[in-house]
C-alpha positions in Angstrom: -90.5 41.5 -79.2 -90.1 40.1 -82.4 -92.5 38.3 -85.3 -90.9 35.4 -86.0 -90.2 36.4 -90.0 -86.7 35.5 -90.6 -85.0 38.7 -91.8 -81.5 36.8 -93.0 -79.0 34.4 -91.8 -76.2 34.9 -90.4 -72.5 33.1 -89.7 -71.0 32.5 -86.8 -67.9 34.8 -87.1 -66.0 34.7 -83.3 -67.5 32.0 -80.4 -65.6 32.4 -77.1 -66.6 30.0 -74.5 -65.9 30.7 -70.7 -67.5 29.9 -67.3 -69.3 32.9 -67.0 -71.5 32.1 -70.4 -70.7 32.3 -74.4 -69.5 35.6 -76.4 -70.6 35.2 -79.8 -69.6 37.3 -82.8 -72.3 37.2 -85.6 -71.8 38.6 -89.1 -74.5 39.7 -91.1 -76.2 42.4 -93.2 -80.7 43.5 -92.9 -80.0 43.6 -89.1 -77.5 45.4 -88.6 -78.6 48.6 -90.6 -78.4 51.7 -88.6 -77.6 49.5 -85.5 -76.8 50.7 -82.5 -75.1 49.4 -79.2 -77.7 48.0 -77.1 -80.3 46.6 -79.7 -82.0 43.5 -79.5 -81.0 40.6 -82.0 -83.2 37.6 -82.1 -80.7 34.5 -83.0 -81.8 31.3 -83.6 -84.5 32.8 -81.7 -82.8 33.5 -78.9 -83.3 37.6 -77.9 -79.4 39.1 -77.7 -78.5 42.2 -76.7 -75.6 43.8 -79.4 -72.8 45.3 -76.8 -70.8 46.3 -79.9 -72.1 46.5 -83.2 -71.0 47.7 -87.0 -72.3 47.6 -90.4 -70.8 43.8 -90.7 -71.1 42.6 -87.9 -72.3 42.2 -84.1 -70.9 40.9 -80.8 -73.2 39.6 -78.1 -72.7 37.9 -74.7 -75.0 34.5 -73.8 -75.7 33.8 -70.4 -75.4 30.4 -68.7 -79.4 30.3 -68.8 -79.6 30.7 -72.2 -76.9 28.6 -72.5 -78.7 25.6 -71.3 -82.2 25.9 -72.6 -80.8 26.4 -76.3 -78.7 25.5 -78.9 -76.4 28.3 -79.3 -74.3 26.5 -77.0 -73.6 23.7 -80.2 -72.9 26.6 -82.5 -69.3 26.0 -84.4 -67.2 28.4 -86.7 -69.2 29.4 -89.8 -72.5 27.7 -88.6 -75.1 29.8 -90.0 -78.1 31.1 -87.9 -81.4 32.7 -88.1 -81.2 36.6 -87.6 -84.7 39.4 -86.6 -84.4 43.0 -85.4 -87.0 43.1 -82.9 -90.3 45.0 -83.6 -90.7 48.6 -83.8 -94.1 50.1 -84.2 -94.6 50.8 -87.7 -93.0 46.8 -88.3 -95.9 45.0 -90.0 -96.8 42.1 -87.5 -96.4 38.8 -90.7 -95.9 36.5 -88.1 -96.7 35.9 -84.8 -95.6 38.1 -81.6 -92.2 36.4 -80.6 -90.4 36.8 -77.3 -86.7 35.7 -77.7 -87.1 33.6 -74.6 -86.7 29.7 -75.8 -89.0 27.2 -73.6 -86.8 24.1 -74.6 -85.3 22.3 -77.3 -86.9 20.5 -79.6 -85.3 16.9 -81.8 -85.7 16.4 -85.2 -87.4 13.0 -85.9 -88.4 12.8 -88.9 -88.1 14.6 -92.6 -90.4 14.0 -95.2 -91.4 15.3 -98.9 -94.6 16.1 -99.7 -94.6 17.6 -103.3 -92.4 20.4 -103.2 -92.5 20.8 -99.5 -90.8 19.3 -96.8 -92.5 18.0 -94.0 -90.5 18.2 -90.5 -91.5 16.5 -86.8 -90.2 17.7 -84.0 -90.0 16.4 -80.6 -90.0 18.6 -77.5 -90.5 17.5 -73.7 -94.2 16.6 -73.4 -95.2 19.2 -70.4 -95.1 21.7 -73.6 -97.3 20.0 -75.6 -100.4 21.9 -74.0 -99.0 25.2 -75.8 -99.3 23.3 -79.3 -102.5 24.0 -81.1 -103.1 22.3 -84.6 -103.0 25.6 -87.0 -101.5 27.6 -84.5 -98.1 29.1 -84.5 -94.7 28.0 -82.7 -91.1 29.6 -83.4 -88.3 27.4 -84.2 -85.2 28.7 -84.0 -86.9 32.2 -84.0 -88.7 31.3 -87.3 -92.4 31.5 -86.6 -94.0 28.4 -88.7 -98.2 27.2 -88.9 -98.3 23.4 -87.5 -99.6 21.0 -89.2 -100.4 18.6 -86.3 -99.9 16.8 -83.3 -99.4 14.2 -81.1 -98.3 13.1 -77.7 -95.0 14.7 -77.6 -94.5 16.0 -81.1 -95.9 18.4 -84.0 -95.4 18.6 -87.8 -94.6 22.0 -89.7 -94.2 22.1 -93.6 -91.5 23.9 -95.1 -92.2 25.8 -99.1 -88.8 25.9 -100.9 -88.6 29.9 -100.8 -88.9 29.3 -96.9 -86.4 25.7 -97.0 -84.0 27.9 -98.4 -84.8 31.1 -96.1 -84.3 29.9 -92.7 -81.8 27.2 -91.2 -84.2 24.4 -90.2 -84.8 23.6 -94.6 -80.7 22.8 -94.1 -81.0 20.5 -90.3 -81.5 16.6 -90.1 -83.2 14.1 -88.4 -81.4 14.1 -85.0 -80.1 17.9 -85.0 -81.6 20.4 -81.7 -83.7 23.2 -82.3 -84.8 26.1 -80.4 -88.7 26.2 -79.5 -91.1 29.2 -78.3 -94.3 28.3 -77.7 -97.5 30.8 -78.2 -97.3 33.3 -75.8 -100.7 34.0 -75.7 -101.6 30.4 -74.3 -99.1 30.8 -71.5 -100.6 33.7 -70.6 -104.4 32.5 -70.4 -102.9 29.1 -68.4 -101.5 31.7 -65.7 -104.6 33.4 -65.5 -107.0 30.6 -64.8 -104.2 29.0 -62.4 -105.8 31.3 -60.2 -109.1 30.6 -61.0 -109.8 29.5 -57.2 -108.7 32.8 -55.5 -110.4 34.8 -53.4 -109.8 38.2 -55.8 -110.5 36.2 -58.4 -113.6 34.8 -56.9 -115.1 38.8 -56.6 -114.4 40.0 -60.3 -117.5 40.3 -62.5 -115.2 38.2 -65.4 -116.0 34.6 -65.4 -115.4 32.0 -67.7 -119.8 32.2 -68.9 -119.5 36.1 -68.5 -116.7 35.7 -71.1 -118.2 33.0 -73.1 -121.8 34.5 -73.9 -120.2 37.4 -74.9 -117.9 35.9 -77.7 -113.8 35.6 -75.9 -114.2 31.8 -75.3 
């Protein structure tokens, strides 16, 4: 698990391509303190296991799935990407809990200025639109960000200059990919009542005026 607050960015050091998926070697410093074979990386948001690792750098393997969904597959030779440790226990929580696991990509449409912040829409396939809740939270490219708004197959996020300069989408244009995770929380609750209509379902005391009257809807 992660929080979506960007610890630094990295640059693409090593990028081997093969059938069997993507070996990446990222450079970097925050993350990689008293790192150890086996941790988990998120990049660009994507959650990567380190299979070696030093005090400069690590190397990761990217599966085919990961491969598709995302944009690490578009990474080049110096690019720079968004690097978090994942959680530990005493981490304070500043963002949002963050899987690693990308639902899709997301375009670029539009970049706008709005005083000394930079307004960004992004486009994603419209089936995930349901996860998108105005003043809720979404990661892009691991970075977890408040939107601003919606509509039918986008959502606005506004970017402060510390944060434009912080993270990699204040250095992307209109047309360039980015990696989305929706709330997790909503997924969950949509699984749940999917099954609103079975029989075990039908028999627990917990229903949707049970749960209202006292206060969780």
């Amino acid at each position: 698990m992660f929080t979506g607050l960007v610890e630094e960015m990295g640059t693409v050091a090593g990028l081997i391509a093969t059938e069997g998926g993507i070996k990446l070697k990222i450079s970097g410093n925050k993350v990689l303190a008293q790192g150890k074979i086996g941790d988990s990386i998120a990049t660009n948001g994507v959650c990567l296991t380190a299979v070696e690792i030093t005090n400069s750098y690590f190397v990761a393997h990217v599966m085919n799935e990961s491969i598709g969904r995302t944009n690490l597959k578009n990474l080049k030779i110096g690019e720079k990407v968004n690097l978090e440790k994942s959680l530990t226990l005493q981490s304070p929580l500043g963002g949002h809990l963050v899987t690693g696991d990308v639902d899709c990509l997301g375009i670029i449409s539009n970049i706008t200025s709005d005083g000394f912040a930079k307004i960004y829409t992004i486009e994603i396939p419209e089936k995930y639109m349901k996860y998108i809740v105005e003043k809720g939270r979404v990661a892009i490219d691991g970075a977890s960000l408040t939107l601003i708004d919606f509509d039918k197959n986008s959502f606005r996020v506004s970017l402060i200059p510390h944060t434009q300069n912080s993270i990699t989408l204040g250095f992307k244009k209109v047309g360039h990919e980015v990696n989305i995770e929706t709330d997790l929380i909503g997924k969950f609750v949509e699984r749940i009542l999917s099954f609103k209509d079975s029989e075990e379902v039908k028999k627990s005391p917990l229903t949707s005026k049970m749960l209202f009257e006292n206060g969780f809807l």
